[in-house]
ROKEBA-465390 format. One record per residue (C-alpha): x, y, z. Coordinates in pm, 1 decimal, padded with zeros to 6 digits. Layout:
<rs>
east, north, up
X, Y, Z .
...
</rs>
This chain:
<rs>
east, north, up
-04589.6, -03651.7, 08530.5 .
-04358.8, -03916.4, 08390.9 .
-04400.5, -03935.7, 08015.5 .
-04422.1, -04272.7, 07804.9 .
-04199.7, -04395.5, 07563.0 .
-04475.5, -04554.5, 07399.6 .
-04651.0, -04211.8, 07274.5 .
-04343.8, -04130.8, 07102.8 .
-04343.5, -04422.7, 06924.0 .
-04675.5, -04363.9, 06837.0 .
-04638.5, -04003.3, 06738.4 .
-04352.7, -04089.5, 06503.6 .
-04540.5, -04363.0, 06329.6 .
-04887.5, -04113.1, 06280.5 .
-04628.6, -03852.4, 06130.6 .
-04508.9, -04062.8, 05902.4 .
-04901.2, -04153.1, 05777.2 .
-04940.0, -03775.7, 05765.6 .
-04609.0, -03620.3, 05635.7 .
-04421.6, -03895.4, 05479.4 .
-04045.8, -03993.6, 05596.0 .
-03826.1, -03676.5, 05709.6 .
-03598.6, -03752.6, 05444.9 .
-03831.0, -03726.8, 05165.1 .
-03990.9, -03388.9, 05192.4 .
-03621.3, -03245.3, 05238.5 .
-03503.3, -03391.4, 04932.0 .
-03811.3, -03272.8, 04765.4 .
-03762.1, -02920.2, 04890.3 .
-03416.0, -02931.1, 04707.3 .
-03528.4, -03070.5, 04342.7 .
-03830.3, -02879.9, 04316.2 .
-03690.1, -02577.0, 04220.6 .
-03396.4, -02747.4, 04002.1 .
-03721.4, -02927.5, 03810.1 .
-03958.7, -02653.1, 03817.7 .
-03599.8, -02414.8, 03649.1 .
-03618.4, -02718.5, 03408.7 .
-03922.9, -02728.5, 03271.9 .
-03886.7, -02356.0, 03233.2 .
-03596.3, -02389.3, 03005.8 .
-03765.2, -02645.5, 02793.9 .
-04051.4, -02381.5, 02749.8 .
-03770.8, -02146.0, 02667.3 .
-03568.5, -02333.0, 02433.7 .
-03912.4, -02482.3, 02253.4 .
-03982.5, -02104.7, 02218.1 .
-03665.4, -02026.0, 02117.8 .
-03621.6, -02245.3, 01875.7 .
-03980.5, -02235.8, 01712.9 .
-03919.9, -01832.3, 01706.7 .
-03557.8, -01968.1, 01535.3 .
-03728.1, -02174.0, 01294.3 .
-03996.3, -01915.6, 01169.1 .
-03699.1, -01650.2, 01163.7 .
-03476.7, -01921.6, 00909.1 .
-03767.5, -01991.2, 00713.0 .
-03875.2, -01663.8, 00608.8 .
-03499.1, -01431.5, 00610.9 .
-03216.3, -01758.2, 00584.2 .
-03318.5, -02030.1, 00426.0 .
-03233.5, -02086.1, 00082.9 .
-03528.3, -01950.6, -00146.0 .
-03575.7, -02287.4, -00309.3 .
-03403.9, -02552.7, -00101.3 .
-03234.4, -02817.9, -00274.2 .
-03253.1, -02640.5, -00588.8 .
-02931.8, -02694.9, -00816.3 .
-03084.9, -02467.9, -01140.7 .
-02770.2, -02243.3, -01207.4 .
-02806.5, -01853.1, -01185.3 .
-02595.6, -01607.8, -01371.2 .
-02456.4, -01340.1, -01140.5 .
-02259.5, -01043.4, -01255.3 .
-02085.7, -00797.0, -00958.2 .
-01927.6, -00484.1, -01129.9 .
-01650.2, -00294.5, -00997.5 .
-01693.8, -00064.0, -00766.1 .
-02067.5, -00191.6, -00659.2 .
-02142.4, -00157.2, -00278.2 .
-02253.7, -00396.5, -00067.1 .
-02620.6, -00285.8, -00061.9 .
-02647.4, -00308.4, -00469.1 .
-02503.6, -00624.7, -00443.9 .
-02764.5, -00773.0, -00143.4 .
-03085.7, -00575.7, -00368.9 .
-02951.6, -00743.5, -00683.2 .
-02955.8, -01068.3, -00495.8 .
-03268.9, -01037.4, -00397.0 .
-03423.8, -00910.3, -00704.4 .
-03238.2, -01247.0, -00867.9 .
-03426.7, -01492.6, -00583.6 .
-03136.3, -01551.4, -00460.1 .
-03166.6, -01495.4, -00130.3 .
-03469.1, -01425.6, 00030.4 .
-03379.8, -01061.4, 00257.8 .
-03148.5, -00797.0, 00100.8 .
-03137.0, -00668.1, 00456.7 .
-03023.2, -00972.3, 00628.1 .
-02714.7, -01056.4, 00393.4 .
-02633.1, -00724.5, 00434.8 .
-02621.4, -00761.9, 00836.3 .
-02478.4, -01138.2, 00800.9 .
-02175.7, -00967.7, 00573.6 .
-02085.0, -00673.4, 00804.7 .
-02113.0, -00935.9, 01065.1 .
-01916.3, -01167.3, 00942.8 .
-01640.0, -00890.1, 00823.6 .
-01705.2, -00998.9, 00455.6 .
-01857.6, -00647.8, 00351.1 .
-01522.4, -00520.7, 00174.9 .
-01411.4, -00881.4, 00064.5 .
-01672.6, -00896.6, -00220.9 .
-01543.0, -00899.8, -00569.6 .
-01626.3, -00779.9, -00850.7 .
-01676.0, -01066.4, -01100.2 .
-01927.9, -01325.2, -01287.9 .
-02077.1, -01620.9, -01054.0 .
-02295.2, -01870.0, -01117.0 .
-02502.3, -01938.5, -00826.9 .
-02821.7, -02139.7, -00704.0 .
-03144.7, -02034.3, -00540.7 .
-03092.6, -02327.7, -00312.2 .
-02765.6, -02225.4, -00128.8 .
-02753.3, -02082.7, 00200.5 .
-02699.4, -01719.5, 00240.7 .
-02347.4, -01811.7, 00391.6 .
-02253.4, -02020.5, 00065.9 .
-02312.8, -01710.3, -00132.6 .
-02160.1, -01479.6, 00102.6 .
-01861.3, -01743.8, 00085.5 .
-01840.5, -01730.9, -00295.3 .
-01885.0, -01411.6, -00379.4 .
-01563.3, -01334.3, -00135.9 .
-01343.4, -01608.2, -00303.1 .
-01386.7, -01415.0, -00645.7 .
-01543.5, -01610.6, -00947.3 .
-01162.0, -01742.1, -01059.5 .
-01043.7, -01475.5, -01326.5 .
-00857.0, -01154.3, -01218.6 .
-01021.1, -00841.9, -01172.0 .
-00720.0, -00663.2, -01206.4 .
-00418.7, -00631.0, -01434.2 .
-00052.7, -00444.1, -01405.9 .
00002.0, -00195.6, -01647.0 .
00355.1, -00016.9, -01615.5 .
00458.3, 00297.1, -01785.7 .
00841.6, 00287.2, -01843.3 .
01021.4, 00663.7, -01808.3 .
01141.9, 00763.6, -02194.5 .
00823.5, 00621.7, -02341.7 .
00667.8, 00740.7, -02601.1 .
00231.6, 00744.5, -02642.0 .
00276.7, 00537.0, -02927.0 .
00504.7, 00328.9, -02731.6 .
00256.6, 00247.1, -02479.1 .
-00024.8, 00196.1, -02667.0 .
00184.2, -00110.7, -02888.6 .
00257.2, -00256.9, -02524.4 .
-00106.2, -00223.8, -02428.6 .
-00257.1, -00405.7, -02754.1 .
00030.7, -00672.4, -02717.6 .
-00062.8, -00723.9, -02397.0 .
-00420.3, -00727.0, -02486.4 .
-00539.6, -00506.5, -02199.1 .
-00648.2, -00233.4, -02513.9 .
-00816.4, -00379.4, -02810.0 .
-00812.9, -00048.0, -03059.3 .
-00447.3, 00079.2, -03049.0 .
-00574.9, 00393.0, -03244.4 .
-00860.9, 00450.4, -03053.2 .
-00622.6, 00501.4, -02758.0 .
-00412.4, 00744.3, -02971.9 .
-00699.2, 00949.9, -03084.5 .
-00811.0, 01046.3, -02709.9 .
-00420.2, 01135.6, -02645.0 .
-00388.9, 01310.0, -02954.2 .
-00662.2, 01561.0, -02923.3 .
-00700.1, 01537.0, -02522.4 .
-01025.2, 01695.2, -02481.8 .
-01203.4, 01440.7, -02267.7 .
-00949.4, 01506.1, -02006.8 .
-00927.4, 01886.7, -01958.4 .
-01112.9, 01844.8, -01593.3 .
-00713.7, 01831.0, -01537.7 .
-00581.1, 02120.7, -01493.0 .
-00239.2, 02079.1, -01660.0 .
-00424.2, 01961.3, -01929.7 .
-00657.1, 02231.4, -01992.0 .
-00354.1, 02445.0, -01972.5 .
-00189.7, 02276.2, -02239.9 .
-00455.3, 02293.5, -02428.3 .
-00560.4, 02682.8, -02363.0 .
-00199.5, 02756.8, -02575.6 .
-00172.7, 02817.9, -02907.6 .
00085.2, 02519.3, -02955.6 .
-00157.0, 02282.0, -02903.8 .
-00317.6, 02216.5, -03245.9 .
00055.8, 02178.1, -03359.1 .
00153.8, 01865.8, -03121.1 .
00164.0, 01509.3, -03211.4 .
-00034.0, 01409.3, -02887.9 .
-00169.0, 01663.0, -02658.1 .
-00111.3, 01431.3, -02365.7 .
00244.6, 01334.5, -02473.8 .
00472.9, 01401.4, -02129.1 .
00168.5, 01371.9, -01915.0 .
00137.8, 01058.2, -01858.6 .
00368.6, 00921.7, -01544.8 .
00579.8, 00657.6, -01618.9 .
00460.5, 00370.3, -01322.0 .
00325.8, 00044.1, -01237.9 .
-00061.8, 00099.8, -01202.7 .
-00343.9, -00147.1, -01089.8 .
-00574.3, -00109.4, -01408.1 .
-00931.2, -00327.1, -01429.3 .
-00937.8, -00584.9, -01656.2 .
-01251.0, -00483.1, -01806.6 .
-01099.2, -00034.2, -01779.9 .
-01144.8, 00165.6, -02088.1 .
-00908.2, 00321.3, -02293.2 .
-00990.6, 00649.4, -02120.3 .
-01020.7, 00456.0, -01758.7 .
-00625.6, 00400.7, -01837.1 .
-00564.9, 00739.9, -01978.9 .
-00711.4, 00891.2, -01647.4 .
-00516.2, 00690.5, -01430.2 .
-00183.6, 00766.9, -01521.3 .
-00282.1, 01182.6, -01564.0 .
-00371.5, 01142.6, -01209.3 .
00001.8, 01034.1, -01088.0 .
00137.2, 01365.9, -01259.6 .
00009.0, 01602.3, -01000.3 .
00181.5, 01343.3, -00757.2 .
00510.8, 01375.4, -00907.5 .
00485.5, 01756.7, -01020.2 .
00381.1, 01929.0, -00665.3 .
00268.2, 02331.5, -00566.1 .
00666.4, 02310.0, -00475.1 .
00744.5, 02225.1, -00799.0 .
00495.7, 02453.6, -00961.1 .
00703.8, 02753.2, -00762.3 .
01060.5, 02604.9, -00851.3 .
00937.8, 02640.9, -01215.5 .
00789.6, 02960.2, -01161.1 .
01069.6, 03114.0, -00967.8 .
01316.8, 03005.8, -01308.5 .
01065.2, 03189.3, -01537.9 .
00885.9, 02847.7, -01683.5 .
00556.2, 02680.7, -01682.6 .
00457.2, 02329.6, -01595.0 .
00448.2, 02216.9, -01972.3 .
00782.9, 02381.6, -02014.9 .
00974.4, 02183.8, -01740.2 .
00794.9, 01895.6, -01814.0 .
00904.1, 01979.8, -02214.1 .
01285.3, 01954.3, -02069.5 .
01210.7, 01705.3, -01874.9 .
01140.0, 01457.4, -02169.9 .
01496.2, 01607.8, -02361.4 .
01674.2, 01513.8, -02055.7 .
01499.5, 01164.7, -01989.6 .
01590.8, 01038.8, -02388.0 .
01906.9, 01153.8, -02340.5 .
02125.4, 01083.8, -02004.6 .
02078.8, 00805.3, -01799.7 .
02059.3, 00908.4, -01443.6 .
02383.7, 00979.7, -01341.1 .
02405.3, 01249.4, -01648.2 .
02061.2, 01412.0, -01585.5 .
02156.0, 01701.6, -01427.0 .
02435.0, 01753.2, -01641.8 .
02245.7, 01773.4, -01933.0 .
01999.8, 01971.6, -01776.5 .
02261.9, 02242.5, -01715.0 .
02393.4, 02237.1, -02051.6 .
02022.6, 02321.3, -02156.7 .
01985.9, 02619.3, -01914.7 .
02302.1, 02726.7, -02036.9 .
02221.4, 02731.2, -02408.1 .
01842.4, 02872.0, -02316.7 .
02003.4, 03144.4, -02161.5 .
02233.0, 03203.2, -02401.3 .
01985.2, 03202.7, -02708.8 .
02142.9, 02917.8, -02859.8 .
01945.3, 02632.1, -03033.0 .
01964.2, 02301.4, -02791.5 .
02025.0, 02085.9, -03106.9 .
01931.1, 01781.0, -02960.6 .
01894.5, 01465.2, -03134.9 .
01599.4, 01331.6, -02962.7 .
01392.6, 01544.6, -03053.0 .
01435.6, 01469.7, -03429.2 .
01383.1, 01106.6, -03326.3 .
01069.8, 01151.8, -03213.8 .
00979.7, 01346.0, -03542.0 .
01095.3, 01025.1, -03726.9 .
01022.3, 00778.1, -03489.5 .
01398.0, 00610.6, -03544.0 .
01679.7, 00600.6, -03321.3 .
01989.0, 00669.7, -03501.2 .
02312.0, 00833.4, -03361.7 .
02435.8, 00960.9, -03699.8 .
02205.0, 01226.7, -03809.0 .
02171.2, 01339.6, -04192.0 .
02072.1, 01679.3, -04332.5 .
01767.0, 01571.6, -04411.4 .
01687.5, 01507.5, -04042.2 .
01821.7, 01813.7, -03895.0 .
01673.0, 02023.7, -04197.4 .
01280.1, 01904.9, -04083.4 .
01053.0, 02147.0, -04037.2 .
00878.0, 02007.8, -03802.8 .
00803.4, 02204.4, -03471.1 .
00989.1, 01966.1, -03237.3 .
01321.0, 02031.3, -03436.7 .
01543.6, 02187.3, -03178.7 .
01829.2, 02197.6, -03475.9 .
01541.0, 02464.0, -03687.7 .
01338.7, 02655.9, -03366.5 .
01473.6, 02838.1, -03089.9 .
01407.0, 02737.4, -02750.4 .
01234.8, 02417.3, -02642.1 .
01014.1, 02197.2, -02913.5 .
00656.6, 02262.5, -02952.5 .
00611.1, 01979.6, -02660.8 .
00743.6, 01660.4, -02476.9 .
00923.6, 01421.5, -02686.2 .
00812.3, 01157.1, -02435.8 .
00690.4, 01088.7, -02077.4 .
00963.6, 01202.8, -01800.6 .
00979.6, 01011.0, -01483.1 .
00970.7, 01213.8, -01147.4 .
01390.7, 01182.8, -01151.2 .
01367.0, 01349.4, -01530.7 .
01176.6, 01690.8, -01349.7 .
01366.8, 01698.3, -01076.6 .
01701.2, 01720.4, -01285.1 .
01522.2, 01957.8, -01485.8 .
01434.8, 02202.6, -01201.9 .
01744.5, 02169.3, -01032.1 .
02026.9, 02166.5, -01296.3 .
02379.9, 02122.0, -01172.8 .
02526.1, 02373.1, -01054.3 .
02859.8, 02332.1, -01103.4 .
02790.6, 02281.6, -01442.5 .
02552.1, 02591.5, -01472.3 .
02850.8, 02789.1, -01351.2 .
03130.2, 02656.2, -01527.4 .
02912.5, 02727.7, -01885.1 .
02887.4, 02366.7, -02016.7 .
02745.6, 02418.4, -02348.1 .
02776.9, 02082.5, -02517.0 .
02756.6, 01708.9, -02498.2 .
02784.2, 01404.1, -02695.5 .
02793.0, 01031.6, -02686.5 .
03050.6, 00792.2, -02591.4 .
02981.8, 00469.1, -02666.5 .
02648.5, 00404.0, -02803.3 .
02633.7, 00118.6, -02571.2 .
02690.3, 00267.3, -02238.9 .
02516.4, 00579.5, -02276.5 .
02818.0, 00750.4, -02091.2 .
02823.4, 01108.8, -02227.2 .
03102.9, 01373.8, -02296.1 .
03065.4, 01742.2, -02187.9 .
03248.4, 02022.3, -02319.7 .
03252.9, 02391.1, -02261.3 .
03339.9, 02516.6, -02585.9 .
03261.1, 02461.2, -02967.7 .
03642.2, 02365.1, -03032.9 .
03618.0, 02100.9, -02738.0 .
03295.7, 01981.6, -02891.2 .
03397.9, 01891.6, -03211.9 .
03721.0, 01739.7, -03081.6 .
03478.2, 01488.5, -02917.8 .
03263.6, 01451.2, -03188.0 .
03581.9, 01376.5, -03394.1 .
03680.7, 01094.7, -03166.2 .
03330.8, 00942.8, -03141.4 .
03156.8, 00977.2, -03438.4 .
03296.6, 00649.8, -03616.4 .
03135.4, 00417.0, -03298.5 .
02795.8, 00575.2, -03364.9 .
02805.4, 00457.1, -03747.0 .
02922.5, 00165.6, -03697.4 .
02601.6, 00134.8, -03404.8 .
02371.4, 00262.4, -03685.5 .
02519.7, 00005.6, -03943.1 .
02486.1, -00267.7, -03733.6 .
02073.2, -00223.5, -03693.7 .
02054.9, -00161.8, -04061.6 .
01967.6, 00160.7, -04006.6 .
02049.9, 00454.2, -04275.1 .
</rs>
């Protein structure tokens, strides 16, 4: 049967009633799901962002927005980042402890909080605070302190008041004087366990290392104390403690050298001297030195009178056998070491005296015997008058 070309006309133009163009439904079948995706994510994000909005308002947002009342805020040192958030919080400054505590650690600001006085408002964001409290409120937290080798206690303390970091110069001598507060050290409580110790000047003289120390700006006088006896097990190790006790000394003894050789050779001389002190210790001989009578009188003259060597004070190595009562001042680490390891050339040739060169210099003279000595003394003597005479010093 021959077909018509007039039904497909007419078949085309009912499917069109029916359907709608070809075209159309294809292109439909293609945005529908790109619409339908659409309209999800604009559920999603309203969602979203309502959840967002009830999450600011009740943990982020500033307690009282577009307040500018000024708080006081005080962050001591040492305070963790959990007392700070609850103190926060307990101030109205923020509104969840909890949530600054995540936002920090987050935000790698947990260990950049310093210690410090703020003024803050209840109407900054939890990221301004975060922000100021790591910038630090302006004024140092921290000072340098340094401890110069050859210083004496009282020494120190007069640098500390001058440099205000101490306000009560004696109430810093008092704790070194009697040293109680610090026998948890051990060196301490040893020193203080002998029957010498009632006879020192301080208790603590010697023990505290000579250094440059980070010290708080608002540390105590026994804050500083404790941080410089806590270098001296640094620079006095167990292999030290054996050295000394393989020579037949204590810890206080070397450390008692120590502060003889520190006042009186610079560095290149330290061993030196300290072999001219083993020698005379083993020999039974008094080590006569002058710096120990200094530190009795507090004055640093080269031309001794018998008054001075005649004291009868404990630390006068010209009146008592062996070493003085206790350190003359605080060694540094080079001091000890020249003490435990004397030199030993020197130690074997029987050096048994030194003096001064020039004042000046510091340079020293060694001899072996007394003749030798006195030669020196003879030929030197005049320059350390005329030093004394020119500080007014009698």
């Amino acid at each position: 049967m021959r077909k018509n070309k007039h039904d497909d006309t007419y078949r085309s133009i009912r499917d069109e009633r029916e359907y709608g163009p070809y075209w159309y439904s294809g292109l439909w079948r293609i945005v529908r799901p790109i619409l339908v995706g659409a309209a999800a994510l604009i559920v999603v994000i309203g969602l979203l962002s309502t959840a967002w909005g009830m999450v600011y308002d009740r943990f982020l947002a500033p307690p009282e927005a577009g307040s500018t009342e000024q708080v006081a805020f005080h962050i001591d040192n040492g305070q963790s980042l959990t007392r700070v958030a609850t103190n926060l919080e307990n101030a109205g400054l923020i509104r969840s402890k909890t949530v600054f505590k995540y936002y920090c650690d987050f935000a790698g600001m947990g260990q950049k909080i310093q210690a410090g006085s703020y003024t803050l408002s209840r109407g900054m964001s939890i990221q301004e605070i975060a922000d100021q409290l790591t910038m630090g409120d302006g004024n140092p937290i921290v000072r340098n302190v340094t401890m110069i080798p050859g210083w004496t206690i009282e020494e120190f303390a007069s640098k500390l008041l001058a440099d205000g970091v101490i306000s009560d110069r004696e109430e810093f001598l008092a704790l070194c004087r009697g040293g109680e507060k610090f026998s948890d050290f051990y060196y301490v409580a040893d020193v203080l366990a002998t029957g010498s110790a009632s006879q020192r000047k301080y208790v603590l003289e010697g023990y505290l290392s000579p250094n440059t120390y980070e010290i708080y700006t608002d540390a105590t006088a026994e804050d500083i104390i404790r941080r410089l006896l806590s270098q001296t097990e640094r620079v006095f190790p167990a292999d030290d403690q054996d050295r000394a006790s393989e020579m037949g000394y204590t810890m206080d003894q070397i450390i008692t050298l120590a502060s003889m050789i520190e006042k009186e050779a610079k560095s290149a001389d330290m061993a030196k001297v300290s072999a001219v002190f083993h020698n005379r210790l083993k020999a039974g001989m008094k080590l006569q030195s002058d710096v120990t009578i200094h530190y009795i009188t507090g004055v640093r003259k080269m031309s001794l009178t018998n008054s001075d060597l005649s004291n009868g004070s404990p630390y006068n190595t010209y009146q008592v056998a062996g070493l003085p009562v206790g350190p003359v001042c605080n060694p540094s680490a080079e001091a000890i070491s020249a003490a435990l390891y004397p030199d030993a050339t020197y130690v074997a040739e029987n050096y048994l005296y030194f003096c001064a060169k020039d004042p000046e210099s510091g340079e020293l003279h060694f001899s072996r015997t007394l003749q030798e000595h006195e030669q020196a003394v003879s030929i030197y003597a005049p320059l350390w008058k005329a030093y004394d005479q020119e500080r007014g010093i009698q």
